[in-house]
N, C-alpha and C positions, 0 to 999 in steps of 0.2 A: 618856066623859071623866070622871075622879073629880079634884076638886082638896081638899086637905084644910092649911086654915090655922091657923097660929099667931100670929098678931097681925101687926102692922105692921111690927116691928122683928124679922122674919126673918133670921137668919144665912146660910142655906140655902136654894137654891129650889131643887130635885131635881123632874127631869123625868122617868118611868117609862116607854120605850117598849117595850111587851112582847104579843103576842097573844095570850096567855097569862092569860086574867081572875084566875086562882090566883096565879100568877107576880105578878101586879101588885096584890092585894089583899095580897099577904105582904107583898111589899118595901113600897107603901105605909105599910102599919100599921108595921112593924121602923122604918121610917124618921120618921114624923109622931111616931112614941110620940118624937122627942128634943124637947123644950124649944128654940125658935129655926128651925124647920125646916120651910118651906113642900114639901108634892109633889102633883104636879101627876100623875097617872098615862093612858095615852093607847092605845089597842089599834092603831092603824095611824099609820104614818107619815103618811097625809095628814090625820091629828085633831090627829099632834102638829105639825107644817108649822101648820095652822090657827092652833094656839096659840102656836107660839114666841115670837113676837116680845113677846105680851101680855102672860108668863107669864115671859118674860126668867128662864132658868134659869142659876144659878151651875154645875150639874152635871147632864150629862146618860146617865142609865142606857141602852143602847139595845138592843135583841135586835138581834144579826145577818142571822136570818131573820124579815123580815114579809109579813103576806101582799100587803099591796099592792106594795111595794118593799123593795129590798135595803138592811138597816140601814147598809151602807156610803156608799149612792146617799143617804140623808137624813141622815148628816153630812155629806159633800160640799154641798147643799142648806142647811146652816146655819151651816155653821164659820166663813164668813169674814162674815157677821152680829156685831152688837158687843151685850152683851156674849157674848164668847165663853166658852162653857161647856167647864167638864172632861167629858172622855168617858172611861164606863168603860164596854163592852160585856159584857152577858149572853147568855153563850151556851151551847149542849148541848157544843161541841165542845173541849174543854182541851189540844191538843199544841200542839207547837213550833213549826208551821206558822200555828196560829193568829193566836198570840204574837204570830208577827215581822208578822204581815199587822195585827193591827189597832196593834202598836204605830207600822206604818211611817203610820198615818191618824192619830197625832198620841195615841194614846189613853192612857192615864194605867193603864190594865191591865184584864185581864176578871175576870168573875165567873161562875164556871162554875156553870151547872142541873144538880141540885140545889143550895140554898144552903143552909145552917144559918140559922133564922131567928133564931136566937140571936146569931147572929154579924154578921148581916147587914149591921148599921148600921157596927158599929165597923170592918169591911173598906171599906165605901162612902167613911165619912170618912177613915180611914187614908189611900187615895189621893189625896183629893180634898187632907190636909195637907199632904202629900208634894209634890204637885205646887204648892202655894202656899208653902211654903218653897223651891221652887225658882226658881219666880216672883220668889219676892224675892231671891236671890243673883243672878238673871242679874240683873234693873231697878236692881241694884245696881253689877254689871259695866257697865251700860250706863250709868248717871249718870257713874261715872268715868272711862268712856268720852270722852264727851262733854265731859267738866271737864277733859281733856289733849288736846282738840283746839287750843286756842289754843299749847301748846306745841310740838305737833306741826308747826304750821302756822310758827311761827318756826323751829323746826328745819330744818324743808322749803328756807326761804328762804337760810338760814344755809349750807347746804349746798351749795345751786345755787348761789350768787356765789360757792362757793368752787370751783366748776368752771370758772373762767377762767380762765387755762385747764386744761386737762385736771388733775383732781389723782386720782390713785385711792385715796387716801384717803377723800376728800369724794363719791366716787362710789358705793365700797362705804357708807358712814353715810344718804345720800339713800335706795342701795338698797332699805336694810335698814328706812327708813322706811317708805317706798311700799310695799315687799312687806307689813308689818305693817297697815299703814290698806287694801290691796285687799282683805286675806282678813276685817278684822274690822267694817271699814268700814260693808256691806249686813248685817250680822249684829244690829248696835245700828238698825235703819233708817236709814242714810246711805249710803242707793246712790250718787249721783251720786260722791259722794267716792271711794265703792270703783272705781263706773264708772272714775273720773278716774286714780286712784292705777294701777289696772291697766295703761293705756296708758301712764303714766310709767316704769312697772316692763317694759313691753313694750320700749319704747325704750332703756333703761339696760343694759338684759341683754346684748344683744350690743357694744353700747359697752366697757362693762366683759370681757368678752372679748379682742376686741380691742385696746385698751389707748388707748382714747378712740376721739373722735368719727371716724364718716369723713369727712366735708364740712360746708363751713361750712352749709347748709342744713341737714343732720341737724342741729346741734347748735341749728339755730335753732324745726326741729320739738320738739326736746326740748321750749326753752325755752315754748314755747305749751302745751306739755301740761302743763308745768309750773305755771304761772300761771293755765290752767283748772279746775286741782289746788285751789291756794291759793284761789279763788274760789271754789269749791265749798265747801270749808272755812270762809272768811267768811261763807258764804251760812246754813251751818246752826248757826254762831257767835251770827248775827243775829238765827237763829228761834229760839235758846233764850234770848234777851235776854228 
C-alpha cells in the first residue's frame, strides 16, 4: 500500500488498483507530480477493499485482472458506497468488446497497458472532467425536474376533473402527463411517482382506445390511481421543502 499526499485541501483522491508494482509506481508518480492530488495506490483488491472507505476516493483507477479477484467483482463491492468514485479501468486488452463491457459497469473509460507516462495524467483527468461536467448538466436536469413537479401535479388534477365525464381531449393531455412523469420520474430519484404515474398510464391506455371508461368501477380505479399519483407528488414536494 503506497499513499502519497498533497495537503489537506486535495482536489483529487485517485485510487491505483494494479498488480503491477511498475504499473502503480508510474501512474502513481504521472499522477501525485499534479499540485491538489492525493493517490492512494494498492496491488490487490482486498488492500484496496481495506482502504476504501478511509481513503474516500473521488476516482478510482482499477486493473481488470487481479490476482485475488476480478477488477469487475471490487467495483460491484464499492460503487454503491458514497462517495462514489469515477471508474476508469487499466487494462492489456483495448477492443470493442472491452469498451462496451466496462462501459456497461458505469465506467467513464479505459486506459490501455502500455501508457505514455507523459500522457498519463492529462488522459486520467480528461475523463474524470468529462464525467463532472456531465454530472452537472444531468443535477441540473434534475433540479428543474423537481421545480415543475408542483405544476405537473396541478396539471394532473386539471385534467382528471376534466374527465367527467369522458372528454378525449383531457384524456390524451393527462396521457401525455403520466407517460412523461413514468419514464422521467425514477430517472431524477422519484420512483414512487414513476411507480404511480405508470399504473395511471396502464389504466388510461385502453380507455383512450376505446373511447372512455368501460364501467363506473373502472373509472373509479382510475380515479385512486390517480390521487395516489398526486400524493406521491405532494410527498416529494414536501421533502424538498
Amino acid at each position: 500500500l503506497r499513499v502519497q499526499e498533497d495537503g489537506e485541501n486535495s482536489l483529487l483522491r485517485v485510487m491505483i488498483v494494479d498488480d503491477d508494482p511498475f504499473v502503480r509506481e508510474v501512474a502513481a508518480t504521472a499522477l501525485g507530480a499534479v499540485r491538489g492530488v492525493r493517490v492512494m495506490a494498492c496491488g490487490t483488491g482486498a488492500a484496496a477493499l481495506a482502504a476504501f472507505d478511509g481513503f474516500a476516493p473521488t476516482v478510482l483507477l482499477l486493473d481488470l485482472m487481479l490476482p485475488d479477484m476480478d477488477g469487475r467483482a471490487l467495483w460491484r463491492a464499492v460503487s454503491a458506497r458514497a462517495p462514489r468514485p469515477r471508474l476508469i479501468f487499466l487494462t492489456g486488452r483495448d477492443d470493442d468488446a472491452t469498451r462496451a463491457d466496462v462501459a456497461a459497469l458505469g465506467a467513464e473509460g479505459l486506459i490501455a497497458k502500455p501508457f505514455d507516462p507523459a500522457t498519463f495524467a492529462v488522459v486520467v483527468f480528461g475523463l474524470a472532467k468529462k464525467a463532472e461536467a456531465r454530472t452537472a448538466r444531468l443535477d441540473a436536469l434534475a433540479r428543474n425536474f423537481a421545480t415543475n413537479l408542483v405544476a405537473v401535479q396541478e396539471a394532473v388534477a386539471r385534467h382528471w376533473e376534466a374527465l367527467a365525464p369522458w372528454n378525449p381531449a383531457a384524456a390524451e393531455a393527462l396521457f401525455a402527463e403520466v407517460h412523461r412523469l413514468a419514464g422521467a420520474a425514477p430517472m431524477f430519484g422519484f420512483k414512487n411517482v414513476g411507480v404511480a404515474a405508470d399504473r395511471v398510464e396502464g389504466l388510461l391506455r385502453p380507455a383512450i382506445a376505446r373511447g372512455g371508461w368501460g364501467e363506473d368501477a373502472e373509472r373509479g380505479v382510475g380515479e385512486a390511481a390517480v390521487r395516489e399519483m398526486i400524493a406521491a407528488i405532494n410527498t416529494e414536494i414536501k421533502g424538498m421543502r
